[in-house]
Every structure is written in structure tokens, then in C-alpha cells.
N, C-alpha and C positions, 0 to 999 in steps of 0.2 A: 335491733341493736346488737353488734358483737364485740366483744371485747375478748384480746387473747391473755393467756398470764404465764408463766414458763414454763407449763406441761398442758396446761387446758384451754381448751378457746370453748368461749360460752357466749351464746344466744337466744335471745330470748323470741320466742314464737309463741301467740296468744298468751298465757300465761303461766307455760313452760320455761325453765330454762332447760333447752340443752345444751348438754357438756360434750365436746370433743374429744380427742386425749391427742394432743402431739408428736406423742415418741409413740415409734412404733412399738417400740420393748419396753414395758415398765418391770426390770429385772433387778437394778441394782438397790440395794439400801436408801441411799440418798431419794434414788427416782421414788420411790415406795414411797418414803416419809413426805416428801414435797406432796406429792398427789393427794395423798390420805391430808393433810392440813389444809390442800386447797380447795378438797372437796367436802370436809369437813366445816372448812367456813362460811361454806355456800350458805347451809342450814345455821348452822350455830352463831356467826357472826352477824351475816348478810339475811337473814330471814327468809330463804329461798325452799318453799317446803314443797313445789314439783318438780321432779329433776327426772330428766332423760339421758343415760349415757350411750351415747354413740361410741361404739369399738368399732367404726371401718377402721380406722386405721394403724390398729393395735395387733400385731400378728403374736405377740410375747407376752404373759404376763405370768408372773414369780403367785409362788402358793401365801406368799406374805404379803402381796397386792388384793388376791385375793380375802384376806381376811380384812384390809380395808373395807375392801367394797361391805362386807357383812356389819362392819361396824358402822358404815353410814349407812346403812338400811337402820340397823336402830337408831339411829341420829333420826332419821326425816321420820319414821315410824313414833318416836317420841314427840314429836310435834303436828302429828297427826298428816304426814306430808305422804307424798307418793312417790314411787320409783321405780323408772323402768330402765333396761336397759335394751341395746338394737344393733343391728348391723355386726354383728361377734363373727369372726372369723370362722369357717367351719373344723379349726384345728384346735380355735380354742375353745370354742360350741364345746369339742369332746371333754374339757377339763371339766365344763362346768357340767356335764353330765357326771361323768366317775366322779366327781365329788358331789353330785346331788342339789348341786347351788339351781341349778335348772327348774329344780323347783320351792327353790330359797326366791330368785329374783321373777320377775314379768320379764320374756326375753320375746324380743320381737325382730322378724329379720326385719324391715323395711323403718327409718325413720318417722315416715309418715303413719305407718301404720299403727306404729307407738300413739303418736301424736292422737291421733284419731280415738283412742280408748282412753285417754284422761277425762 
């Protein structure tokens, strides 16, 4: 089953959801706040405590997207959930090394490969 919402498209595989991201650049304000509420819903709202985020198609993302992503790891971390992220650009691979997130998140090149260690 996939369903899109107006930054994220999400499917669910066994009993994964992966998350997409639709914009290539999550840079501005607005893009940031939408994302971080709809990814925050997953868990908090919708009960969704395995999430996989696929970045194929994310070649941009703002140091205050980033601090999203750290707050929904304690989000799905608070309910005992899991979180991986896959497919990260190799330009943006470099942010999340110099900032160390690399070994904050599970980063997996291949979708499936993710899939495979839940």
C-alpha cells in the first residue's frame, strides 16, 4: 500500500513503513516544518514505530532538517521503535559524517538491504 502526502510518499513493506521524501531540497523553513510534522506523525499520531527513510531522492538537506531527523529518532526511540535511513546521496553521505550523525543513525546504501536487518 502507498500513499503520498505533500513532501512524503509512504509504503509499507512487511511491516515497515518506508518514507520517500519528494523534494529534492528540504532547505527552506516551511519545507523543514512540513516534513519534521509529517514525519513526526508517523510515530506520534499514526502508531508507526519501524520507519525507513529513503533519501534517493534528496540531493539538499538544510542543517535544521537535520535536527528533524534527530528528533524523530527520539520520537520512534521513545516508543521503542526502530530507524533506519538508505539510499543518502554521496554528497550528502559527507554532511552526515562531519557531523557525526553517521553514527547517530543505521545508514544503509541499498533499500533492500535496510529492509533486510529489521
Amino acid at each position: 500500500m502507498s500513499q503520498t502526502r505533500a513532501h512524503l510518499r509512504l509504503e509499507t513493506i512487511d511491516d515497515v513503513t518506508v518514507v520517500s521524501f519528494v523534494d529534492s531540497k528540504i532547505v527552506t523553513d516551511e519545507a523543514i516544518q512540513e516534513v519534521g510534522e509529517q514525519l513526526y506523525s508517523l510515530v506520534e499520531d499514526e502508531g508507526h514505530t519501524r520507519l525507513l527513510l529513503n533519501f534517493s531522492n534528496v540531493q539538499y538537506l538544510s542543517s535544521a532538517a537535520l535536527g528533524k531527523l534527530i528528533n524523530l529518532k527520539k520520537k520512534v526511540g521513545a516508543v521503542k521503535g526502530v530507524l533506519k535511513l538508505c539510499c543518502i546521496h554521496p554528497d550528502l553521505l559527507e554532511v552526515f559524517k562531519i557531523t557525526r550523525l553517521d553514527q547517530v543513525f543505521e545508514i544503509y546504501r541499498e533499500e533492500q538491504e535496510a529492509l533486510d536487518r529489521f
